[in-house]
N, C-alpha and C positions, 0 to 999 in steps of 0.2 A: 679602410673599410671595417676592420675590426672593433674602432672605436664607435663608428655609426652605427655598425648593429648594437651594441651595448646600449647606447643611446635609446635607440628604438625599442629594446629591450626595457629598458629602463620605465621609460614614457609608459610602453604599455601594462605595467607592473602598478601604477600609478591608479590606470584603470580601473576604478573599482562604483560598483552600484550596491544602492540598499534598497532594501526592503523591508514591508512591513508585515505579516502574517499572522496567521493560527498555524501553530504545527503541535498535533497529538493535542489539541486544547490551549495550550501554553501562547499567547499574544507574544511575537517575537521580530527583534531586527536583526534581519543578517545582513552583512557584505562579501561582498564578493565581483570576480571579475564577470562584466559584464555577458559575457561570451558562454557562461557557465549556463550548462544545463541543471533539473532541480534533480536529477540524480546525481550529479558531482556536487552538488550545492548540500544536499544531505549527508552524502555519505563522506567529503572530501573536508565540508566547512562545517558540517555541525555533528560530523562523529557520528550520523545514525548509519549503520553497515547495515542494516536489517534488509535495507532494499539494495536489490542485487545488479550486478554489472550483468550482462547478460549478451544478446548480439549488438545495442546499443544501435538497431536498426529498426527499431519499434515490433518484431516479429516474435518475440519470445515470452513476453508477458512479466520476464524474472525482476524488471524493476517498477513492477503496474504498484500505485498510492493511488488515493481518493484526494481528489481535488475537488470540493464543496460537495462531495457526497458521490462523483462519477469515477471511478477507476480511468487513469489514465496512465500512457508509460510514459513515466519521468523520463528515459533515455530521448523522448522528443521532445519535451518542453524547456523550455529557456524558462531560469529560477526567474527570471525581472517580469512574467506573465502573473507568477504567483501573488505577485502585491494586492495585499488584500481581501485573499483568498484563506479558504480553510483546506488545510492541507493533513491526509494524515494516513501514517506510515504504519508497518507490522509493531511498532514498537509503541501506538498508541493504541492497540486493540483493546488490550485487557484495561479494566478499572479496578480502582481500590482494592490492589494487588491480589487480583484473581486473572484469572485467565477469561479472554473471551470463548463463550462456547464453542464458535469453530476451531478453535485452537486447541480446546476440549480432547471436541471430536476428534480432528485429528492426529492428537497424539494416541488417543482411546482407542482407534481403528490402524491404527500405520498408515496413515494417508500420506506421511513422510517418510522417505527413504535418504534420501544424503540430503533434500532437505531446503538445495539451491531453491527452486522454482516456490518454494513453500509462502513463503512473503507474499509472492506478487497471488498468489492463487487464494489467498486468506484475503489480503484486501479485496479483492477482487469480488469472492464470495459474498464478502459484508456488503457490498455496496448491491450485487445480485438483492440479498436477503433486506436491506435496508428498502428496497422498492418493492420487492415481489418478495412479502411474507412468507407464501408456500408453496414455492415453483416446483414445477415435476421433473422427473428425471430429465428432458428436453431441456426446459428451460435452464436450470444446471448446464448441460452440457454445451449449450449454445453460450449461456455466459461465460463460461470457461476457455472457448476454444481459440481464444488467444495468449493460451498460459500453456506452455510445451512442457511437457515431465517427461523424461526418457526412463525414470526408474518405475513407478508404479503401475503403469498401463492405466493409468484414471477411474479405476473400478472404485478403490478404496478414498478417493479423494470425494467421487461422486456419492458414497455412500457415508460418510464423516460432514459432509453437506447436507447431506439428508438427516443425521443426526443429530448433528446442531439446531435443523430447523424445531425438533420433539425439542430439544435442550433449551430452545429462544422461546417458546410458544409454553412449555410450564409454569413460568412467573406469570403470563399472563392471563393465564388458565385461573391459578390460585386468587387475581385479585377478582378480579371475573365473579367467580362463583362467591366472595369475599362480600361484592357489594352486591353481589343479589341477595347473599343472608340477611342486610340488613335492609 
């Protein structure tokens, strides 16, 4: 009996699928076993820890990426759905080593406290802010209300959200007024 589980052990070790993707912008192949979710897939086979383990029963928010622009929680998606898809994590927010403005914001505000939940609720925000420009405190909160914080009470998260949107909307302000001068 000993032998045939190794065996079987063995075989399924064997197991392994690839893929082709966008992750954080980067065109990338990963492998991996089949059976892998793309929150084990990130955090297990490509070392990004940014997105979090969480209740791993899709209720919690702590492991929510953007998958072609929509938040969704990796703890339910199987990594072999992602083929050829744009995927992209806490750790692809910022560009040309700055911070993204809600990241900004929330370090500017203490929108983080110990900081778990803070990943899934920043992607989460972007992809809010990426559809709805200048959502009101409702829409915020309705986009949010699948990302649990037990430390903050949401006041300051909700307000560092609102911050950001003044922080996203001044670049665009500047070029605005930029080509109306000329």
């Amino acid at each position: 009996m000993k032998d045939a589980n190794l065996q079987l052990v063995t075989i399924e070790s064997r197991k392994t699928s690839q893929i082709r993707f966008h992750l954080n912008g980067e065109e990338l192949d990963v492998s991996f076993a089949p059976y892998k979710t793309l929150l084990e897939v990130l955090r297990e086979d490509l070392n990004l820890t940014g997105t979090k383990h969480g209740c791993e029963l899709g209720e919690c928010g702590a492991c929510a990426v953007l998958v072609d622009g929509k938040a969704v929680l990796s703890c339910l998606v199987l990594a072999l759905e992602c083929g050829g898809k744009n995927v992209l994590t806490v750790e692809g927010l910022g560009a040309d080593g700055k911070l993204h403005p809600l990241q900004d914001a929330f370090a500017d505000l203490g929108a983080a406290q110990c900081g778990y939940c803070t990943p899934g609720i920043l992607v989460t925000a972007k992809a809010l802010l990426d559809h709805t420009p200048s959502p009101n405190r409702d829409q915020i909160r309705e986009a949010l209300s699948g990302n649990l914080c037990r430390c903050t009470g949401y006041l300051q998260i909700f307000e560092a959200v609102e911050a950001a949107i003044l922080k996203i909307a001044e670049p665009r302000q500047s070029e605005t007024a930029e080509q109306a001068a000329k």
